[in-house]
C-alpha positions, 0 to 999 in steps of 0.5 A: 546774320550771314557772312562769307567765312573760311576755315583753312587757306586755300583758293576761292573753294574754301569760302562758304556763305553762312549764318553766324551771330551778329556781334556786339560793340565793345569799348571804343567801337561801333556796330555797323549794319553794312550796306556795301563792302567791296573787294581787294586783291589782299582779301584773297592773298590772305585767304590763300595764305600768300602773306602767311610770312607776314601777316596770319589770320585767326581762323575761321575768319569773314573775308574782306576789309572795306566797307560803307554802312550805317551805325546800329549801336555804340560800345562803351565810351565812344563819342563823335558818332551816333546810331543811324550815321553813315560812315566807311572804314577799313577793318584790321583782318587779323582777328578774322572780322571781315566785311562781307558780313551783314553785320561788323564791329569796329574801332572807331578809329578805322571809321570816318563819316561818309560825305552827304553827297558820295554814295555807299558804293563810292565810299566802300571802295575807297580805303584800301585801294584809293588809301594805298594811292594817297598814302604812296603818292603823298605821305611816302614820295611826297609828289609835288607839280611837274614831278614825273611819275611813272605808274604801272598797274594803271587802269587797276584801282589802286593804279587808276586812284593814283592817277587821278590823284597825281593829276590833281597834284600837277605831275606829269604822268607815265600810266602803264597799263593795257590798250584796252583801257588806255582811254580810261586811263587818259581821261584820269589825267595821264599823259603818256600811255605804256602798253605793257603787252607790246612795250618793256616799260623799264626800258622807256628812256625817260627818269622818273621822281617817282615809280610807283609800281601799283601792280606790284610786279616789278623789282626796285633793281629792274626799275633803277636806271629810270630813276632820277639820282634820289627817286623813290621805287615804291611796291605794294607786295612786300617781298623780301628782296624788295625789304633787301632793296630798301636796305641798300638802294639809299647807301648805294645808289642814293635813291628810295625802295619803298616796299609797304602796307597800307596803314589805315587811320581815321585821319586818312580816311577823313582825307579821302571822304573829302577828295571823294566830295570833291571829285578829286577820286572816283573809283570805276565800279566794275561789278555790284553783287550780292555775298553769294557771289564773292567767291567767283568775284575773288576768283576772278579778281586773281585772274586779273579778270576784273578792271576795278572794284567789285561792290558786294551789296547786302540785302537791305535793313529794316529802315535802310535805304537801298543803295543805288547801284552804279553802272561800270564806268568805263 
């Protein structure tokens, strides 16, 4: 099988596209031959080792963590699913078995069955970045109707999930986020627009329930005074001073700094097969390519070139259909 591996950490040089074998399921996992995988910001912070402090690799390692596919064989004692299902899961990159492989092996408790009606693209894209969102929005800041939420990083795919989600919830929602992508984003649901370029939006003069800092490029210190007396700050890039934070914003300030990682479940993942059906999420597809492209896509995607998710799309198997390749939504 061919998959897009790298040896060492470094910027996007070190990916090389290769032939490997293709493994075997052991007890409680399935083979999936993949159809689509899609691209994350963490694929290329683990790659250049920006997370080392936290989270390290096996090398050599296949780069990314989501995808959609169909199952081609059953390990040991794994029940609930059969060979030619399709299903999409999220898989733990420490072991170094990524997804832009033709071919991986997972737990079945990082898989989950994909709805008749959504397609591969949509269903590969979901895990990390519409996961993040739920797991943000409702798991940690509980976010109920007509609660004020402030998201930055709006027009992003964590951003843009969690903006269609908050809207589904009845909150009235702050986006923060280009001008180029502001009528994106209003269509989501959100009802004010921040323009990052031209306004500081910790300065807005308005107390939020919830800040949501999808973007990760702000400090729970720099967003306080716009927190209501027991709002929650929550950060998608860990650092230390936001663990700092989290320690002595409660006994204080009385309010919340959540700085966290996704944690991926069959039962999350069920729940966003189901939002996915419901149309409640929609991830915005923003390039299809092929795993001679994940470099330059990955490239990209640091630069802050890429508004949305890139599908890498693999050549399809024999008696698999060919997924349907969607156009970016704009």
């Amino acid at each position: 099988m061919q998959a897009v591996m790298f040896d060492d950490y470094g910027d996007d040089s070190v990916l090389q596209l290769r032939e490997i074998p293709a493994p075997l399921p052991g007890p409680g996992e399935v083979q999936v031959q993949v159809t689509v995988a899609s691209l994350n910001p963490v694929d290329f912070k683990l790659r250049d080792g920006m997370l080392r402090w936290l989270r390290r690799p096996k090398l050599p390692a296949i780069t990314g963590k989501d995808f959609a596919g169909q199952i081609s064989a059953l390990g040991a004692n794994v029940t609930g699913f059969q060979v030619g299902q399709r299903v999409f899961g999220s898989v733990d990159p420490m072991p170094g078995h990524g997804t832009c492989a033709e071919t991986l092996v997972i737990d079945t408790g990082l898989i989950a069955a994909t709805p008749e009606s959504v397609s591969d693209e949509t269903a590969a894209c979901l895990p990390v970045a519409a996961g993040t969102a739920l797991q943000a929005l409702q798991s940690l800041a509980q976010l109920r109707a007509g609660q004020k939420v402030l998201i930055s990083g709006a027009s992003g795919a964590v951003g843009a999930s969690a903006v269609q989600w908050a809207h589904a919830t009845g909150a009235h929602i702050t986006a923060v986020c280009s001008a180029v992508n502001a009528a994106y984003v209003r269509v989501l649901g959100a009802q004010v627009l921040v323009d990052h370029k031209t306004q500081d939006w910790s300065r807005l003069g308005t107390t939020f329930d919830v800040i949501f800092d999808a973007a990760g490029v702000s400090t729970f210190w720099a967003q306080r005074r716009q927190l209501a007396p027991k709002g929650i700050y929550l950060n998608t890039m860990p650092t230390p001073g936001l663990f700092l934070a989290s320690v002595l914003a409660g006994p204080v300030f009385g309010q919340r700094s959540v700085p966290f990682m996704l944690k991926t479940d069959a039962g999350l993942l069920k729940q966003l097969a189901e939002l996915a059906r419901q149309r409640v999420l929609q991830p915005r597809v923003a390039r299809v390519i092929g795993l001679e492209g994940v470099a330059l896509a990955q490239r990209d995607m640091k630069a802050g070139r890429v508004q949305g998710k890139v599908c890498v799309v693999m050549a399809p198997h024999p008696g698999t259909p060919t997924p349907t390749r969607e156009r970016p939504r704009a």
